[in-house]
N, C-alpha and C positions, 0 to 999 in steps of 0.2 A: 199640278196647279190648273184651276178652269180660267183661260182666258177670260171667259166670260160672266166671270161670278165678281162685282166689283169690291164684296168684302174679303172675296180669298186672295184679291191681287193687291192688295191694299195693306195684309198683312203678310206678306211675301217678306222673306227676311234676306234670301237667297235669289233675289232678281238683279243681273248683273246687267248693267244700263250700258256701261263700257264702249261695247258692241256697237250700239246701237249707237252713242255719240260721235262715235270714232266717224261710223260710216255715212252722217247724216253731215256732220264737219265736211269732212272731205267731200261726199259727193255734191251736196247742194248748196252747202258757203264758202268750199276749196279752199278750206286750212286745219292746222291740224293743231290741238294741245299740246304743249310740253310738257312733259308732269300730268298729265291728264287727271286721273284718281284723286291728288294730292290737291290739286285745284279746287277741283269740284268737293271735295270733302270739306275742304276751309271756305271756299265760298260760302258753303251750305249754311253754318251757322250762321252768314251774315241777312238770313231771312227768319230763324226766330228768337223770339223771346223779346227781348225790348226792341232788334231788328226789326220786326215783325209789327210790334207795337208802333214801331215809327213810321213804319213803309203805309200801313193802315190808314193811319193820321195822315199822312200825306195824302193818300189816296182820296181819303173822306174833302180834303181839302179842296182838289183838284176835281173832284168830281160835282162839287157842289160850285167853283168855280166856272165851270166847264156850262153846266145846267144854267146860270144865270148868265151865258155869254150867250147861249143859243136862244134862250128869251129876248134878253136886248135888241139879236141880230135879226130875229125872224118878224117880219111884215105879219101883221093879225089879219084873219079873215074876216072883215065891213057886214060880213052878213053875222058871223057868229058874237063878234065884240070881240072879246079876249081870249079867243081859242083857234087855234091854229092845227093844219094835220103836216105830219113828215110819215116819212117811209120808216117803220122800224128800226130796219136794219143802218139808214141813214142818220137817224137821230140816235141811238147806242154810238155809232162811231165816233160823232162829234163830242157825247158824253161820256161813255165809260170807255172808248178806245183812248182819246184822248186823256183823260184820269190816270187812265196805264203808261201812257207814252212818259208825260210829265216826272208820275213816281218812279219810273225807272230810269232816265236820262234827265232829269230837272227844268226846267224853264230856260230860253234859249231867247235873243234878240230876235227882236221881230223881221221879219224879212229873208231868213233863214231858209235853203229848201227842205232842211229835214225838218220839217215840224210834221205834226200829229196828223191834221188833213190828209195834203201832200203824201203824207207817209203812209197813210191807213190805201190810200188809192192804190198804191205802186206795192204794196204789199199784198192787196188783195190778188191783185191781177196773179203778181208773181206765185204765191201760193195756192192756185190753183194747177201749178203743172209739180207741187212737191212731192207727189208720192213718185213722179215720175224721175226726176232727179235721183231723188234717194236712192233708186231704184239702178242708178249708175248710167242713164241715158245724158249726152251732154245736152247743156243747155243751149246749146248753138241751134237745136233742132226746135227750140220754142222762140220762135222771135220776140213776143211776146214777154214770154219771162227775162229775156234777156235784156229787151228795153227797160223793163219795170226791176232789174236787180241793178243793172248802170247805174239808174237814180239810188236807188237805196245805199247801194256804195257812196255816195257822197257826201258823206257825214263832216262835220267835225275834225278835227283831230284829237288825239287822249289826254293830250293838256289841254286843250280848251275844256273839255267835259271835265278834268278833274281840279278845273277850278271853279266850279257849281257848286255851292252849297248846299241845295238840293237834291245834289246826284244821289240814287239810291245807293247806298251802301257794298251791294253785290256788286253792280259794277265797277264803284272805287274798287272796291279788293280786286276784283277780276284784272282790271286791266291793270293797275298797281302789278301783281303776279304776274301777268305775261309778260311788261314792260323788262320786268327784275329776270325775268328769263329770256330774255335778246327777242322775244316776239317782234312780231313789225306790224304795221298801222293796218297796215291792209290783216292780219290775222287777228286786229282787235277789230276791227270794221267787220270780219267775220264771227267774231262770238257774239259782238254788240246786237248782228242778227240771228244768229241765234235764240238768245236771249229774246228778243224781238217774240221772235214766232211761239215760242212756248206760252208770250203773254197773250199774242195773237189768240191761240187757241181758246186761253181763257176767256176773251172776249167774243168768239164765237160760242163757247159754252155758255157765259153770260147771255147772250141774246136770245137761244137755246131756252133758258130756264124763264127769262121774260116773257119769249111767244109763248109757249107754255102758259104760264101763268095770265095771260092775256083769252088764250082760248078756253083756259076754265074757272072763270069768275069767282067761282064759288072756292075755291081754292085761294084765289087772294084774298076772298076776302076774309078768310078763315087767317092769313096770314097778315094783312093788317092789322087785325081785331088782336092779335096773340102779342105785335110790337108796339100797339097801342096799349095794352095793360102794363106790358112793363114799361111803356114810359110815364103811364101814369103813376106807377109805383114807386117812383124814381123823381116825380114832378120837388119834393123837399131835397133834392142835393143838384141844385142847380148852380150852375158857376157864378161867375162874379157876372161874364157875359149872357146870363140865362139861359145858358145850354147847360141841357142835361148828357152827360158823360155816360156811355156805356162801356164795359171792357169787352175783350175778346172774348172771355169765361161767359158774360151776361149772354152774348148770341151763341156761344156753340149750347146753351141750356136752354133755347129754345126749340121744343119739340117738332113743331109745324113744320119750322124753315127749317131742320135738320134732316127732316123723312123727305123734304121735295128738293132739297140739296142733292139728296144719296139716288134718287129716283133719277133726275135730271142727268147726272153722272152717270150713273148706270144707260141708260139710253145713248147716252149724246156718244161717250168714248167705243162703244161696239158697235157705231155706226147701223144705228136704226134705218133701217129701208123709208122711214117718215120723214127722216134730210132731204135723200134725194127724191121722194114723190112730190115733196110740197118746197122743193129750193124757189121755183119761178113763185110759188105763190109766196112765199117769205120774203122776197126779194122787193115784191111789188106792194104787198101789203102797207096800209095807210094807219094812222089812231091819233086819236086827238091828244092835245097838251093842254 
């Protein structure tokens, strides 16, 4: 298998993950599955098919949610009227990290420390010493992660979360499962981040596919021109609410956004040398709303 071909590792039938969860548990959230295989097999369907459909919808919800909170909250620029700039990497957090945080743990009292902000901050920090971790170094030697994993420990507890009607799915069953297996608070506090960082990632990949798309114009606009036809094709089955409905099936059939998907993937997970030449410039980078 080419590590680095992402259609051969994608069709991999015989990639045993095991390994890898086992030692990423234990060395960098210090707890371990019971049943492990068994877990993760039954969890797994609780992410597709109508799962999937619903986690989506949630997402779609929370993210367009999210998007008009940071309009209301943000101060407009007096010179420009109604246009304001943030940091990239700053305004995704608020919007699509937050979208994530929401679909996978549900909507929480206000005042709470684990929310989506708060959380995206102390997350960051701590995942920058992850490969170190994994790697079997303790964390005592990063002060830093250390401070920023105390917070993150301080969740909830698994009755509170699973009395959310919102909670995603996977995690019902997850902690459901390890509770039914004498697990303790603190070993769901461990999957909970788990779970966390997997989405982390895809919210880095998400920002990934954005600046991308921000540095070659011509690309987006090649890719709104494609979401704009089918939604013009689509303008007679509007709801009751005047939203037009797309499925999962209508976007995986779109050609544009499919080949700059697989591109963006390809790059981002073999750690392009273009991460780390342009991290300070993506960090700092500005764009209008």
């Amino acid at each position: 298998m080419d590590p680095h071909s992402y259609d051969r590792m994608v069709k991999e039938k015989n990639f045993d993950f095991d390994v890898i969860q086992r030692q990423v548990n234990h060395n960098v959230f210090s707890f371990a599955l019971t049943d492990a295989r068994k877990m993760i097999k039954e969890a797994g369907k609780t992410v597709k098919g109508p799962y999937l459909n619903k986690g989506m919808h949630q997402y779609a919800k929370y993210l367009n949610d999210a998007y008009v909170d940071v309009n209301a909250r943000t101060e407009m620029d007096p010179v420009k009227g109604d246009w304001h700039t943030d940091g990239l990497r700053s305004f995704n957090a608020k919007t699509l990290f937050s979208a994530l945080f929401f679909t996978i743990f549900g909507k929480m009292d206000k005042g709470t420390p684990f929310e989506p902000n708060t959380v995206f901050k102390h997350f960051d920090a701590f995942h920058k010493y992850f490969n170190y971790l994994w790697l079997g170094m303790p964390v005592n030697m990063f002060p830093e992660a250390l401070k920023s994993l105390k917070f993150l420990c301080d969740q909830p507890g698994s009755q509170d979360f699973l009395k959310r009607e919102d909670l995603s799915e996977y995690i019902r069953f997850s902690m459901n499962f390890m509770l039914e297996h004498g697990q303790t608070e603190q070993d769901i506090i461990g999957h909970n981040l788990v779970y966390l960082h997997v989405n982390y990632n895809t919210f880095r990949m998400a920002f990934w596919a954005i600046y991308q798309l921000m540095e070659h114009p011509e690309a987006l606009e090649a890719l709104r021109n494609e979401v704009q036809e089918l939604i013009e094709k689509r303008e007679d089955c509007e709801n009751e609410n005047g939203e037009i409905e797309l499925s999962l099936e209508d976007v995986d059939r779109l050609p544009i956004l499919g080949k700059q998907l697989i591109l963006v993937v390809s790059v981002y997970l073999f750690f392009s040398p273009d991460i780390l030449r342009f991290r300070k410039k993506l960090v700092k980078r500005t764009f209008c709303l």
